[in-house]
N, CA, C and O atoms as a Tinker XYZ file with bonds, in Angstrom:
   272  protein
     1  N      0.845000   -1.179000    0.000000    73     2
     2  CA     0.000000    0.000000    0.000000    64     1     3
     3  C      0.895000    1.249000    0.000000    63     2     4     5
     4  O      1.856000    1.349000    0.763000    81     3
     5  N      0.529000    2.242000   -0.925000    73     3     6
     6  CA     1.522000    3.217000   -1.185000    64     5     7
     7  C      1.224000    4.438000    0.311000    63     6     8     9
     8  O      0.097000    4.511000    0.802000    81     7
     9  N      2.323000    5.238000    0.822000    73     7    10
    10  CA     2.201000    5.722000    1.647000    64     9    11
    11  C      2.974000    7.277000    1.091000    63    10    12    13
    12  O      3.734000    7.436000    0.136000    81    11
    13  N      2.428000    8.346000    2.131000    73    11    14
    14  CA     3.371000    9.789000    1.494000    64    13    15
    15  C      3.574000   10.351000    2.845000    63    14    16    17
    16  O      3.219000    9.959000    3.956000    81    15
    17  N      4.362000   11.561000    2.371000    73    15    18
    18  CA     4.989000   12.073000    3.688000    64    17    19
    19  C      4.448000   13.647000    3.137000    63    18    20    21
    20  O      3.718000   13.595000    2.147000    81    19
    21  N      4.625000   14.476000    3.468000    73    19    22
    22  CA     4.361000   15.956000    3.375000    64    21    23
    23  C      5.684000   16.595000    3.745000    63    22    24    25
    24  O      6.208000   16.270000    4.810000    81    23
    25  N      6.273000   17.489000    2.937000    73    23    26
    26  CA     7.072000   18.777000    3.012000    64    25    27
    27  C      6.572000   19.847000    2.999000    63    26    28    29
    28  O      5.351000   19.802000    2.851000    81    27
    29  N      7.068000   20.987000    3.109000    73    27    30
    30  CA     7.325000   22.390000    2.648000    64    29    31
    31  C      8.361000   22.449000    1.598000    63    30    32    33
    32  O      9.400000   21.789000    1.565000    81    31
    33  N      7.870000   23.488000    0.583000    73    31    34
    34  CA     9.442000   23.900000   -0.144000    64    33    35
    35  C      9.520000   25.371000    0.692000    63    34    36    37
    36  O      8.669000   26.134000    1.149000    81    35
    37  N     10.840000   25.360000    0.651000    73    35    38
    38  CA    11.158000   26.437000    1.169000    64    37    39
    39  C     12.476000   27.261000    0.074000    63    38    40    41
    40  O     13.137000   26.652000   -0.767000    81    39
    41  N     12.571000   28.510000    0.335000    73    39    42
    42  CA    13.036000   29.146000   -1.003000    64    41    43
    43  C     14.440000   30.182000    0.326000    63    42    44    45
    44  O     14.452000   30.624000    1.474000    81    43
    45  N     15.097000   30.104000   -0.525000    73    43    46
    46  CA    16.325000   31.138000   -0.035000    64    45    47
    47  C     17.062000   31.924000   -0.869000    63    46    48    49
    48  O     18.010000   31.405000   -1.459000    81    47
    49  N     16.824000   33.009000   -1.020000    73    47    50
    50  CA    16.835000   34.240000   -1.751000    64    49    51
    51  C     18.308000   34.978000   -1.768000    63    50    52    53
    52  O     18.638000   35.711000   -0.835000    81    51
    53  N     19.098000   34.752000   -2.806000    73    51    54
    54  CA    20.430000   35.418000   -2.655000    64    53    55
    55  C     20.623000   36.607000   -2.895000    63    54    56    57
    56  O     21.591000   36.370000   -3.617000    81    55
    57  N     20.566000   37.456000   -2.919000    73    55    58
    58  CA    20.869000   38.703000   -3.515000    64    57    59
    59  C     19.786000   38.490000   -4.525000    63    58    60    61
    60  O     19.188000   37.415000   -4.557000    81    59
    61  N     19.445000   39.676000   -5.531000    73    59    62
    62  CA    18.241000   40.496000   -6.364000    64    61    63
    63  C     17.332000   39.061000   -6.735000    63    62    64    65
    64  O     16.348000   38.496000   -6.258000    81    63
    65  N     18.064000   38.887000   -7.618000    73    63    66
    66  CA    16.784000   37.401000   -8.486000    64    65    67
    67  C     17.066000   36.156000   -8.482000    63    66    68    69
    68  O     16.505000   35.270000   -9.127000    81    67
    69  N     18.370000   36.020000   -7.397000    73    67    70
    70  CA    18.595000   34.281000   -7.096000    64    69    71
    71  C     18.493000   34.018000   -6.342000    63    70    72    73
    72  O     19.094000   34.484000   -5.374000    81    71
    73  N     17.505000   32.920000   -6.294000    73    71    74
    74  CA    16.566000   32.156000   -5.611000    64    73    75
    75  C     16.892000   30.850000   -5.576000    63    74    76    77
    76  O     17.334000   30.330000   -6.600000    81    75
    77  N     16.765000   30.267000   -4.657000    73    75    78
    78  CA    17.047000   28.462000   -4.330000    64    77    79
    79  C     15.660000   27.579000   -4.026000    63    78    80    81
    80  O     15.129000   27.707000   -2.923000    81    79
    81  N     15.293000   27.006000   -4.661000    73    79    82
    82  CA    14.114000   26.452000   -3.702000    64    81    83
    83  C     15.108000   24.616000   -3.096000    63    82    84    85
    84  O     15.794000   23.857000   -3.780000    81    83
    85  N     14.705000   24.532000   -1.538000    73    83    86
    86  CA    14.786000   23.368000   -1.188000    64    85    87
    87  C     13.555000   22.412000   -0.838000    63    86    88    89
    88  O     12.447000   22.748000   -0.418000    81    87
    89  N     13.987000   21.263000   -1.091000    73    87    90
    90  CA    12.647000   20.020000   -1.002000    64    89    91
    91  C     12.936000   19.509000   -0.125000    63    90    92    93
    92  O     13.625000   18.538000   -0.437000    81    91
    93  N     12.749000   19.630000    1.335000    73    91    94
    94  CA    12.972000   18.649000    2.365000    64    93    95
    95  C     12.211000   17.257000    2.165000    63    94    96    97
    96  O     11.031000   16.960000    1.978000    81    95
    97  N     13.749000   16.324000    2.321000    73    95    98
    98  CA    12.786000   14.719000    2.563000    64    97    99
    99  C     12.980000   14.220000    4.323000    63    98   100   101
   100  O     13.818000   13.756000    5.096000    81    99
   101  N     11.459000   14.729000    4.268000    73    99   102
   102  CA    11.379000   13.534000    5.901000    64   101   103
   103  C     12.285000   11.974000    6.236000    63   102   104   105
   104  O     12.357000   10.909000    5.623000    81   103
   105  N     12.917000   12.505000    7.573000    73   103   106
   106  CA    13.792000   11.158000    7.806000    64   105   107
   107  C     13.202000   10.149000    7.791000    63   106   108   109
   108  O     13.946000    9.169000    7.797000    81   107
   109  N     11.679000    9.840000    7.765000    73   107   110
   110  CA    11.519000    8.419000    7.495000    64   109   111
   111  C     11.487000    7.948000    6.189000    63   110   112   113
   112  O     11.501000    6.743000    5.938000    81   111
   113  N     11.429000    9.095000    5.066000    73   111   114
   114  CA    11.470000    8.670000    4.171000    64   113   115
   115  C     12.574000    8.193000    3.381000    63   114   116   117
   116  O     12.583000    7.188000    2.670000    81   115
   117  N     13.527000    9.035000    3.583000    73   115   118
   118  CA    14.690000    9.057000    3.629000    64   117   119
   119  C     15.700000    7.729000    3.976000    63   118   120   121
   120  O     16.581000    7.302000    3.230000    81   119
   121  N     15.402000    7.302000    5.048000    73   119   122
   122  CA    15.435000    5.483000    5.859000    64   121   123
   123  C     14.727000    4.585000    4.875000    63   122   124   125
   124  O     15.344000    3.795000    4.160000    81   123
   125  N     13.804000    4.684000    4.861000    73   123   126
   126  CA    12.811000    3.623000    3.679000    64   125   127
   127  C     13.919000    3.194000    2.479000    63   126   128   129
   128  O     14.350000    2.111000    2.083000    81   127
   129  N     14.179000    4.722000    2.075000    73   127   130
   130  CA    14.853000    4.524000    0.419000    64   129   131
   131  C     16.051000    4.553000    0.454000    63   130   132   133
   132  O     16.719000    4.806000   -0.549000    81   131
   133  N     16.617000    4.272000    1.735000    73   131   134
   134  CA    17.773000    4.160000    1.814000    64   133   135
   135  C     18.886000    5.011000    1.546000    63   134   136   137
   136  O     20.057000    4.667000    1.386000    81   135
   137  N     18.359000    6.251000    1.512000    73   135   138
   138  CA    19.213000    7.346000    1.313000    64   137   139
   139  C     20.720000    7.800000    1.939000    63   138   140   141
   140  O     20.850000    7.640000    3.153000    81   139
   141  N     21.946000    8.396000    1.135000    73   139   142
   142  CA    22.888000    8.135000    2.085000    64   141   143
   143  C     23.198000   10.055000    2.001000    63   142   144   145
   144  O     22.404000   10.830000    1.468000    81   143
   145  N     24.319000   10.411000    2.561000    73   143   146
   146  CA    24.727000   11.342000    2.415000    64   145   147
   147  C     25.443000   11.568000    1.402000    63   146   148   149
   148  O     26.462000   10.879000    1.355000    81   147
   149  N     25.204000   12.660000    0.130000    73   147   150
   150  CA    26.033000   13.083000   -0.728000    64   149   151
   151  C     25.844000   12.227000   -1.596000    63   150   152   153
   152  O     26.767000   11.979000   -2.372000    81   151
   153  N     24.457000   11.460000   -1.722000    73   151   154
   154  CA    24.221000   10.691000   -2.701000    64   153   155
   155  C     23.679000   11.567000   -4.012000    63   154   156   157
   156  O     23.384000   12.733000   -3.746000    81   155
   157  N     23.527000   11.179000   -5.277000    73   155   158
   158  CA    23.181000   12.125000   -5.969000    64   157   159
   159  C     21.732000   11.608000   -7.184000    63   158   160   161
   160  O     21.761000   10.644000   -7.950000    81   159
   161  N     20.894000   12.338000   -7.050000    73   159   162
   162  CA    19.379000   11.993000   -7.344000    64   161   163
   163  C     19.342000   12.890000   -8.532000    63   162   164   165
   164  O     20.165000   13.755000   -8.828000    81   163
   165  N     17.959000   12.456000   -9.342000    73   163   166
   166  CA    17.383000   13.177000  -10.476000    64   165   167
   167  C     16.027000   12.907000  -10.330000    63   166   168   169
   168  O     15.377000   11.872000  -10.178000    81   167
   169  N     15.529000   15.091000  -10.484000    73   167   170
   170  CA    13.946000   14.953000  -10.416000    64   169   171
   171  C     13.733000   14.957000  -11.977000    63   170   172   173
   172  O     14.467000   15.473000  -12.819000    81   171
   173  N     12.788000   14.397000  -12.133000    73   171   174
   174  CA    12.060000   14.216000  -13.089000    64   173   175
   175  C     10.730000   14.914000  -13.040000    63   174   176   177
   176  O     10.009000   14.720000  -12.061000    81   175
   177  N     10.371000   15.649000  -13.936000    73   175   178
   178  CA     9.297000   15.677000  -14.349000    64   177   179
   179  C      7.944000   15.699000  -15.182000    63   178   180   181
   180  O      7.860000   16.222000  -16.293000    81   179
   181  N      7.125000   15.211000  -14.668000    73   179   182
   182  CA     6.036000   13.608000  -15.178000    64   181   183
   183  C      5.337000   14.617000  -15.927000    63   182   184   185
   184  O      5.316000   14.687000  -17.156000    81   183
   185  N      4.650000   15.551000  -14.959000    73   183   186
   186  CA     3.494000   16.860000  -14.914000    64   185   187
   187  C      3.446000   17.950000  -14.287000    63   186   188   189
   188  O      4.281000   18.000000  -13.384000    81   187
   189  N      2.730000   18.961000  -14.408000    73   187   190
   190  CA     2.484000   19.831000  -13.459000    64   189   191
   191  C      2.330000   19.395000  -11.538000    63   190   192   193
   192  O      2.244000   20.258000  -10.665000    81   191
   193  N      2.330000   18.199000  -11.333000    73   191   194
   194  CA     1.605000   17.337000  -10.342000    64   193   195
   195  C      2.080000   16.435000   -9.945000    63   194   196   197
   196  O      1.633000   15.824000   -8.974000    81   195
   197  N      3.255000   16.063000  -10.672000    73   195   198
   198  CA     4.150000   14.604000  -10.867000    64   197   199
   199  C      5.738000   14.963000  -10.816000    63   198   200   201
   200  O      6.189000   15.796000  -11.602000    81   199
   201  N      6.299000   14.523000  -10.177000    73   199   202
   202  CA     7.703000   14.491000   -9.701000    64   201   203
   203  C      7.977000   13.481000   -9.409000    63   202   204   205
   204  O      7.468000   12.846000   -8.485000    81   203
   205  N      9.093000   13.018000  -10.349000    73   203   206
   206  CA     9.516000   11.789000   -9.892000    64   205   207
   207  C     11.013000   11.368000   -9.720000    63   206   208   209
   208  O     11.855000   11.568000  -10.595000    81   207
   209  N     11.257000   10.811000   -8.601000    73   207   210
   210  CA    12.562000   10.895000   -8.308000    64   209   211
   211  C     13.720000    9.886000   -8.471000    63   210   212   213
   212  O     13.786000    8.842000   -7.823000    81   211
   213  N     14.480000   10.216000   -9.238000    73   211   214
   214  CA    15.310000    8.744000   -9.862000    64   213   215
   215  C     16.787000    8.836000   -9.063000    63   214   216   217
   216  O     17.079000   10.016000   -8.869000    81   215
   217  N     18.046000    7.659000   -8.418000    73   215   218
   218  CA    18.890000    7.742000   -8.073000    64   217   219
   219  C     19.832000    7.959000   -9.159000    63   218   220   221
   220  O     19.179000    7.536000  -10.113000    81   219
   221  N     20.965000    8.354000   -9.634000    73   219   222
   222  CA    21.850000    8.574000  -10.682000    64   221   223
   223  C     22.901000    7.892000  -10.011000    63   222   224   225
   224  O     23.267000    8.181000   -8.871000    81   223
   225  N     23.518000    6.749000  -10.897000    73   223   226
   226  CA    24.673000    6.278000  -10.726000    64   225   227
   227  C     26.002000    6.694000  -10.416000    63   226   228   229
   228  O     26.657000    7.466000  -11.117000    81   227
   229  N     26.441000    6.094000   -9.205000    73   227   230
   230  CA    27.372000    6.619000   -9.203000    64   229   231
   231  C     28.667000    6.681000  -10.228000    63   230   232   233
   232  O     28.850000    5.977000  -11.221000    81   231
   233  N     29.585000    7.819000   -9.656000    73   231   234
   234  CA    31.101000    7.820000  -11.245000    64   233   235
   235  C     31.756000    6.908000  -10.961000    63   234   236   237
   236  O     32.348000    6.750000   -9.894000    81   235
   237  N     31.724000    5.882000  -12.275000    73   235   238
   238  CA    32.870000    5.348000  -12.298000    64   237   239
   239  C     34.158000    5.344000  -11.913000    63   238   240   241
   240  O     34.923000    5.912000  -12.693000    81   239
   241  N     34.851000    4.650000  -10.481000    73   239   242
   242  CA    35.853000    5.058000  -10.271000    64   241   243
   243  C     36.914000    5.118000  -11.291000    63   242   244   245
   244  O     36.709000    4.571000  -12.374000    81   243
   245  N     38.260000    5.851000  -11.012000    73   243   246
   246  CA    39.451000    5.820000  -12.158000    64   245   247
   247  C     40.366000    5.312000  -11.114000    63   246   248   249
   248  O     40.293000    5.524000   -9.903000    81   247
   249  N     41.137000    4.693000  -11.685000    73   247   250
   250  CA    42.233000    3.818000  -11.368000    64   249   251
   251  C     41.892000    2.525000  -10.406000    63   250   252   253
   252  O     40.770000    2.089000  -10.149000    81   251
   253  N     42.944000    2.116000  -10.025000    73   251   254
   254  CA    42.850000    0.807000   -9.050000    64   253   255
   255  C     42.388000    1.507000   -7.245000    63   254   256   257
   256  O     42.503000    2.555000   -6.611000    81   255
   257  N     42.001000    0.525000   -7.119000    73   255   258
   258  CA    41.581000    0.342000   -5.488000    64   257   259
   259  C     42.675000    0.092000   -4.675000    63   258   260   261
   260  O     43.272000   -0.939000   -4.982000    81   259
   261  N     43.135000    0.718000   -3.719000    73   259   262
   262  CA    44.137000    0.432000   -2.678000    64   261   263
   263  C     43.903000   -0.328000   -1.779000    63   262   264   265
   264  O     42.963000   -0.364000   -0.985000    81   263
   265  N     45.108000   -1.191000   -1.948000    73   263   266
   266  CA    45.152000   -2.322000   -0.164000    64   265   267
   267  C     46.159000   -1.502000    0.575000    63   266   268   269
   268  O     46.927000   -0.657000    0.115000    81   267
   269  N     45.998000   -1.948000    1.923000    73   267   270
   270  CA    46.525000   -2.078000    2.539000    64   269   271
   271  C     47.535000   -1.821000    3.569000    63   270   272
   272  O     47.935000   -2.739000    4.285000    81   271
């Protein structure tokens, strides 16, 4: 059974016409989807009404892995 959480966006205003809006995700939701820190996501959007939120892979590391 599908379940939702409720935010606020909230907006932070830099100087004249730049503007930030943030999307808070509730920590339970956040736990559910397993969210980590500095992970990196893509909104999508469906509709006027529809947002949908995709994880983006992480970069390919370069070079070898260190032992030891």
């Amino acid at each position: 059974m599908p379940f939702g959480y409720e935010s606020s966006v909230q907006v932070i205003r830099r100087g004249g016409k730049n503007r930030q809006y943030y999307l808070i995700c509730p920590a339970p939701l956040a736990g559910a989807l397993e969210l980590e820190k500095g992970e990196r996501i893509e909104w999508v959007v469906k509709d006027r009404y529809t947002l949908e939120v995709r994880r983006t892979p992480p970069p390919a590391s370069h070079g070898r892995a260190r032992h030891g």
